[in-house]
C-alpha positions as CSV (number, residue, x, y, z in Angstrom):
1,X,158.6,123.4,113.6
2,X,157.4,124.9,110.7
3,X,154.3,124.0,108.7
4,X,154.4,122.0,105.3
5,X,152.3,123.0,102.5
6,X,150.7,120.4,100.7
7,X,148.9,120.8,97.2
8,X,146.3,122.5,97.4
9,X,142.8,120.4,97.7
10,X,139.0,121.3,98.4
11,X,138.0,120.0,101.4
12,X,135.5,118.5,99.4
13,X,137.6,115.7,97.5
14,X,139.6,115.7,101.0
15,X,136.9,114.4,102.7
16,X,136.2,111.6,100.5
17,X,139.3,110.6,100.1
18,X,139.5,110.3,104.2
19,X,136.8,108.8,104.1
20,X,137.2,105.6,101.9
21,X,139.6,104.7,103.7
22,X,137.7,105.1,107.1
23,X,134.8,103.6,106.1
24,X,136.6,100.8,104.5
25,X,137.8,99.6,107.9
26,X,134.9,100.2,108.9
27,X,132.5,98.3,106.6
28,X,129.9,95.7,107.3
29,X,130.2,91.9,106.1
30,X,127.1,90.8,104.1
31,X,126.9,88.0,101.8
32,X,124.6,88.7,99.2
33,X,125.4,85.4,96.9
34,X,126.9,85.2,93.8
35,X,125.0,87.6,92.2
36,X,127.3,89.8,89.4
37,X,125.3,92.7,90.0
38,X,124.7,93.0,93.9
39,X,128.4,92.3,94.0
40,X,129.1,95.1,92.0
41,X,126.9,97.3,94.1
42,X,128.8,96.3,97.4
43,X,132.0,96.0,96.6
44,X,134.1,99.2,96.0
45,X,135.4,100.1,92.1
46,X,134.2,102.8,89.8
47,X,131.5,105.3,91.4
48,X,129.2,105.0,88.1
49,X,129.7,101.0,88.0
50,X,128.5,101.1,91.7
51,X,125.7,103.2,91.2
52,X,124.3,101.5,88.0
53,X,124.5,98.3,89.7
54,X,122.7,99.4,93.0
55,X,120.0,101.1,91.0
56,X,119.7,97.7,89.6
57,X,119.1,96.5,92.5
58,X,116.6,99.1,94.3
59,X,114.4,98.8,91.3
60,X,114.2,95.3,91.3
61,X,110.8,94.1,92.9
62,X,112.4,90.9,93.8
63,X,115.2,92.8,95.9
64,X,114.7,91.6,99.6
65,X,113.7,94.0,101.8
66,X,116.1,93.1,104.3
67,X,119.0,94.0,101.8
68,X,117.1,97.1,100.5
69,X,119.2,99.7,102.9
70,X,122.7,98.1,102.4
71,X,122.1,99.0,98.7
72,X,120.5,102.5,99.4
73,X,123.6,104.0,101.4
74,X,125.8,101.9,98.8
75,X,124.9,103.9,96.3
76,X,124.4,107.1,98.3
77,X,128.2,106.6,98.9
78,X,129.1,106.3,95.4
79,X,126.9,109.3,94.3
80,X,128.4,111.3,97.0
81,X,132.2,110.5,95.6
82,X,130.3,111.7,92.3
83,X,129.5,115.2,94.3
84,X,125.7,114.3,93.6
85,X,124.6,115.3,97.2
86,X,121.0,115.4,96.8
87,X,120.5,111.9,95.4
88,X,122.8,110.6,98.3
89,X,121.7,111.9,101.0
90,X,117.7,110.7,99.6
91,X,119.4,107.4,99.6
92,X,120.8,107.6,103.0
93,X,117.3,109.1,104.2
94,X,115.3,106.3,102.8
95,X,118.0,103.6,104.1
96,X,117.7,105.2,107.9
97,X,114.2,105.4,107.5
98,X,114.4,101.3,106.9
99,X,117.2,100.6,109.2
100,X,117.3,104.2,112.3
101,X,119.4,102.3,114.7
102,X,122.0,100.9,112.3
103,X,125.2,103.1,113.4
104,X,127.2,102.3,110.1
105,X,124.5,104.8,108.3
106,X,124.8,107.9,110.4
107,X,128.5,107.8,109.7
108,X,128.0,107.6,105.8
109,X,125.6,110.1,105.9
110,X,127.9,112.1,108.3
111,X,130.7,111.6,105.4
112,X,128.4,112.9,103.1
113,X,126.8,115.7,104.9
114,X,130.7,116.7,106.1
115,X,132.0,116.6,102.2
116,X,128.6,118.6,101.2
117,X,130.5,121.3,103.7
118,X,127.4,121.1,106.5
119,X,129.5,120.2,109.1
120,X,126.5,120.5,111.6
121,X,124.5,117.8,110.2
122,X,127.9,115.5,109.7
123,X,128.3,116.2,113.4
124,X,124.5,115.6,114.7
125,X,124.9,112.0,112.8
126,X,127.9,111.4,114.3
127,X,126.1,112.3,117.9
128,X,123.4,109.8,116.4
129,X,125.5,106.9,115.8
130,X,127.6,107.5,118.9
131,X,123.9,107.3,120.6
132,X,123.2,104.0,119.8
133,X,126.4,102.7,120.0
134,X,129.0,105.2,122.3
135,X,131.6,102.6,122.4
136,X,132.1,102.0,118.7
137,X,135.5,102.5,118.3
138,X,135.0,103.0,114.7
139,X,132.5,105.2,114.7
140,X,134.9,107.1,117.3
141,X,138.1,107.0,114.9
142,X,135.8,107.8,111.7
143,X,135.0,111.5,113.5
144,X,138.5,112.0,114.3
145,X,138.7,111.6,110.6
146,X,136.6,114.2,109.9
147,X,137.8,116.3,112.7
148,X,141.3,115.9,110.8
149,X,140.4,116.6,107.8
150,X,138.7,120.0,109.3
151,X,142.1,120.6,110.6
152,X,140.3,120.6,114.1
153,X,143.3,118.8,115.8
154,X,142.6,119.3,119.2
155,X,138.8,117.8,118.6
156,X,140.8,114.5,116.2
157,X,143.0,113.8,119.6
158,X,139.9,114.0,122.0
159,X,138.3,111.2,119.8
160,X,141.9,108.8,119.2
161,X,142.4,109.2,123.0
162,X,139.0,107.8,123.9
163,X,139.5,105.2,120.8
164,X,142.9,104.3,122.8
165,X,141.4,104.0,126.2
166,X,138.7,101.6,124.7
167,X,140.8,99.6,123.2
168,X,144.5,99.9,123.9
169,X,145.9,97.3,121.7
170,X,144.5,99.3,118.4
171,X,147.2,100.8,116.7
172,X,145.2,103.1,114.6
173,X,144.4,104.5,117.5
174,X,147.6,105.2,118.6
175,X,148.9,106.9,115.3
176,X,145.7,109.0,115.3
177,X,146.9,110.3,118.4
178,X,150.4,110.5,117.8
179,X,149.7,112.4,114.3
180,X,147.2,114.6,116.2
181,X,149.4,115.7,118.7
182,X,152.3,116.5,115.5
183,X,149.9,118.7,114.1
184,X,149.2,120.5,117.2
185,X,152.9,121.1,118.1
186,X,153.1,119.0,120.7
187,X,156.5,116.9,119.2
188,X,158.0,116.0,122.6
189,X,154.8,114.2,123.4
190,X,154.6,112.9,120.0
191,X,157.9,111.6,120.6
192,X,157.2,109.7,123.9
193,X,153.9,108.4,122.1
194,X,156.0,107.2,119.0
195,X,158.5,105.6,121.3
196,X,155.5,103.7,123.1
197,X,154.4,102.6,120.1
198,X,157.4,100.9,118.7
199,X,158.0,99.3,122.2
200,X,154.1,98.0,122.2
201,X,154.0,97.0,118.4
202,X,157.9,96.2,117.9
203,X,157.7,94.1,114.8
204,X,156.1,97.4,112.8
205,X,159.4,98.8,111.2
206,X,156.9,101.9,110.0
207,X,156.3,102.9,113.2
208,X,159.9,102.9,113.5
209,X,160.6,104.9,110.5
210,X,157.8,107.3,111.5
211,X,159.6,107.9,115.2
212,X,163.3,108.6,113.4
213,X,161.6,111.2,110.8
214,X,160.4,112.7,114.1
215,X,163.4,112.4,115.5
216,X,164.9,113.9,112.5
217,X,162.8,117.0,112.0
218,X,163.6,118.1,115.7
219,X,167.3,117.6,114.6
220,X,167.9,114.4,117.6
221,X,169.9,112.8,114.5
222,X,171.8,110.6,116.5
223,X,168.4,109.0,117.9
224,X,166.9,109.7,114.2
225,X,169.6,107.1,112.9
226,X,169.2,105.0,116.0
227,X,165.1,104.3,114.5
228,X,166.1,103.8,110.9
229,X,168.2,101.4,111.5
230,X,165.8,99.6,113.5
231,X,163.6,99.6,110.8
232,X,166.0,98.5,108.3
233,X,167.0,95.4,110.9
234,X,163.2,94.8,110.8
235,X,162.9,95.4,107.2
236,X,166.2,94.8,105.1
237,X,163.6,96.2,102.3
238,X,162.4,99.3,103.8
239,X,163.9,102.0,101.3
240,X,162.9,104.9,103.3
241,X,164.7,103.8,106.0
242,X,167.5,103.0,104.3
243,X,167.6,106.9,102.6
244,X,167.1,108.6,105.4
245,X,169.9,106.7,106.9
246,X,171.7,107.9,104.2
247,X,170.6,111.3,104.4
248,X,171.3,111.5,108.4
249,X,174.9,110.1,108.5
250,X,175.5,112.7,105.7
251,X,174.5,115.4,107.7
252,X,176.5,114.5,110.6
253,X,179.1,114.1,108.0
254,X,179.6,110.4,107.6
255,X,180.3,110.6,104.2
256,X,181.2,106.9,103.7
257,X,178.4,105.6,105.5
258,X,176.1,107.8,104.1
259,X,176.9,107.2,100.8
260,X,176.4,103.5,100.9
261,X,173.4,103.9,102.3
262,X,172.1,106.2,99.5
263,X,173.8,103.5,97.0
264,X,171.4,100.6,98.5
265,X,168.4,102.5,98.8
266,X,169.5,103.4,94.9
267,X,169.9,99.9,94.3
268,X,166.9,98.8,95.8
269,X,164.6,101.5,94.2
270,X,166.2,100.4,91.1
271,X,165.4,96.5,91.4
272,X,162.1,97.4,92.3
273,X,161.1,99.2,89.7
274,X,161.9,96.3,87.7
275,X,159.4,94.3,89.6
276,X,156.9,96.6,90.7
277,X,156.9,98.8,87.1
278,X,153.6,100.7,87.7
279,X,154.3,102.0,90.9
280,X,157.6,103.1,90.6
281,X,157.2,104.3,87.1
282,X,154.6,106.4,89.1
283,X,156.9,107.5,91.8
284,X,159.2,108.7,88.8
285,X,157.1,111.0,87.8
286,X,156.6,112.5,90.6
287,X,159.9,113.4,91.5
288,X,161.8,113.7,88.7
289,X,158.9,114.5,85.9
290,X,159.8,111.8,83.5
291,X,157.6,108.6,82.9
292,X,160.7,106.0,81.9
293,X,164.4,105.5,82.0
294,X,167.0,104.4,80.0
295,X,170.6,103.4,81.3
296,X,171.7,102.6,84.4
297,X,168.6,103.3,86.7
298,X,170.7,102.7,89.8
299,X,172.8,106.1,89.0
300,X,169.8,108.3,88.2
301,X,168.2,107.6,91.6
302,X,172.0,108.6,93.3
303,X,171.7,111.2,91.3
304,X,168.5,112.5,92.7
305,X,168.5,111.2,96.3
306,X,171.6,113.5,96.8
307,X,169.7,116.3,95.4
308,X,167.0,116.0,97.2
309,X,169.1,116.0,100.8
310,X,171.8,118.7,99.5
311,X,174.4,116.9,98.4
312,X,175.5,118.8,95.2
313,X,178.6,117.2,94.1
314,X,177.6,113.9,94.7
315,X,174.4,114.7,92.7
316,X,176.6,115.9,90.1
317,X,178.6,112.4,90.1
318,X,175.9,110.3,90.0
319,X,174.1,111.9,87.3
320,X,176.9,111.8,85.3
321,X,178.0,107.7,85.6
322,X,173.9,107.9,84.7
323,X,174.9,110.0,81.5
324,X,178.0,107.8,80.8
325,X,175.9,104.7,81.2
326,X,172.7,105.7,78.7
327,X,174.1,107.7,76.1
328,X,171.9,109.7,74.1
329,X,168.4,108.7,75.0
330,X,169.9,109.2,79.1
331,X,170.7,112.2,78.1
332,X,167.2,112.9,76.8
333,X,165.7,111.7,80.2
334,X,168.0,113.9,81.7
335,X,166.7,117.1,79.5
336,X,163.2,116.2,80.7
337,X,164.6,116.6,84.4
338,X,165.8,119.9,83.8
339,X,163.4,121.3,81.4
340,X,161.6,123.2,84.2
341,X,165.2,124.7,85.3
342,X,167.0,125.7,81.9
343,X,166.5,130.0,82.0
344,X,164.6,129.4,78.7
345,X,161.5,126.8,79.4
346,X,157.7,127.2,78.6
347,X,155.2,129.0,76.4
348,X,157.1,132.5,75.9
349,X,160.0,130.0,74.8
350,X,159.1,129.0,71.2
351,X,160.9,125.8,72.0
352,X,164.6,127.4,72.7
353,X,166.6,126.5,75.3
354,X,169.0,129.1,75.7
355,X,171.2,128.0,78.9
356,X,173.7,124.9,78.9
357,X,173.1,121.7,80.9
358,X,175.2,122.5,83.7
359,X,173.6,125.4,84.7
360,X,170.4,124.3,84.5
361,X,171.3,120.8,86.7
362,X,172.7,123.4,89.7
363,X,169.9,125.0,89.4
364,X,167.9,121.9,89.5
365,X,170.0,120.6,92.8
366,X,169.4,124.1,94.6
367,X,165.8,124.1,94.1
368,X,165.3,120.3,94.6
369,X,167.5,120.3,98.1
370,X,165.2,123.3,99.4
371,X,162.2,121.1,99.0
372,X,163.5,118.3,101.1
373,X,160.5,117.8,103.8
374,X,162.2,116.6,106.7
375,X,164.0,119.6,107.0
376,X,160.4,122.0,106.7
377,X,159.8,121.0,110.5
């Protein structure tokens, strides 16, 4: 299977971005009362509302010293996410030097250590939290975070399997392993793990979609289809089920099906972007590079799901019952599409665009159905 490249991101702002959500599930309950400010402090949001807040806090002389620490390695974390290493890791010294056998600490400062690019240190506190408490299945899954986000694979599984054998009913667990063993290569395993998986959680139509783009990138369509519409029986709303039904059966060369499979997902996108604005206006812009629509919303997304699984002419057909349906200002969402493929676009340009619309949509079609994921493994 061959490897997908992803944008390009320091392992720096990977880290933290692994981290959040680790440490999230990880994170210690504490009421602190009804206190604005110590709320702020605890409670995730902006990075500079957090630290103001603690700082608040640790300079207060009527802070109690039992909550001292909690707001020490709460703002160590959000001057860390800031990339100011030297104040958090003085917080999470002095908050260790309060509280040495609280686990939850190593493992920030082993975030923070890990984004500051000492891996060493990251890994002693993780040996140091592990110490004190070696069945922590948290503390277990938050290295194999780390170990994932070093791309150290083989180290991520180590971690996930032990996290599985402590407690085999956690399905985070399961998909750390699972995912491991996809990035190492091992697929067929991957496959039996996915497969255990859906039969241990079977009301998770994810996991279902997960095993079918598996099964998809190793070209078992006929078992790929098998998962998605699993999923879709689970989940009548689960659009990427529904697509890559779509996109399967037209492979095989169901048209029929295929199509109305892409026409539902279509549909479906289309409703809820009318509910769900925000996101979806986001997810616009990411795959098409426009911010809004006009017209028949329904046809654009045809339009572009058939692109994006190399289906030219029905691309072609869609895009234009979206042109018949918005007029001009389609039209003009449509140019926004395409400025990137027109053989005129960009600084050197002066604003020309020198090629007709057709051309630039087949161009558009060819390069989008080349980037189609599943089909990278």
């Amino acid at each position: 299977m061959k490897s997908v490249k992803l944008p390009p991101m320091t392992i720096r702002r990977l880290s933290f971005l692994l981290s959040i959500i680790a440490i999230g599930l990880a994170s210690v309950s504490l009421y602190i009362g009804p206190d604005t400010t110590a709320l702020t402090c605890v409670n995730r949001g902006k990075s500079s509302g957090i630290l103001s807040a603690c700082t608040a806090l640790i300079e207060n002389p009527d802070t109690e010293p039992d909550e001292l620490p909690v707001y020490l390695y709460k703002r160590a974390w959000a001057a860390g996410r800031m990339d100011d290493f030297e104040m958090a890791l003085a917080d999470m010294n002095r908050a260790l030097e309060l509280r040495p056998n609280t686990p939850l600490i190593w493992v920030y400062r082993a975030f923070i250590n890990n984004a500051k690019g000492d891996f060493f240190a990251a890994d002693a506190d993780f040996d140091q939290a592990l110490a004190l408490a070696p069945e922590n299945l948290f503390t277990i899954m938050d290295r194999a975070v780390i170990y994932t986000g070093r791309r150290a694979y083989e180290d991520a599984l180590r971690d996930y399997e032990r996290a599985s054998e402590i407690d085999p009913e956690s399905k985070r667990a399961a998909i750390g392993v699972i995912n491991s063993l996809e990035k190492l290569g091992a697929f067929d395993q991957a496959i039996e793990r996915r497969i255990a998986a859906a039969t241990q959680w079977p009301e998770d139509a994810d996991l279902l979609y997960n095993l079918g783009s598996l099964q998809y990138g190793t070209q078992d369509y006929r078992a790929a289809i098998s998962s998605f519409e699993a999923a879709a029986r689970l989940d009548p709303d689960h659009e990427l089920s529904l697509f890559l039904l779509g996109a399967t059966n037209l492979r095989l060369g169901n048209i029929s099906l295929g199509k109305s499979y892409i026409e539902q997902f279509a549909a479906q996108f289309a409703q809820s972007m009318e509910t769900d604005g925000g996101l979806y206006r986001r997810a616009i812009a990411l795959i098409a590079n426009v911010t809004q629509l006009a017209g028949n919303t329904e046809f654009f997304f045809r339009g572009a799901s058939y692109a994006v699984i190399g289906q030219p002419e029905l691309s072609r057909a869609a895009f234009q019952r979206y042109l018949e349906s918005g007029g001009r200002n389609a039209m003009l969402i449509m140019q926004d599409l395409l400025a990137p493929y027109y053989e005129c676009a960009g600084a050197n340009c002066d604003g020309r665009i020198d090629e007709g619309y057709e051309a630039a949509l087949n161009r558009y079609i060819d390069a989008t159905a080349n980037e189609f994921l599943l089909d990278k493994y």
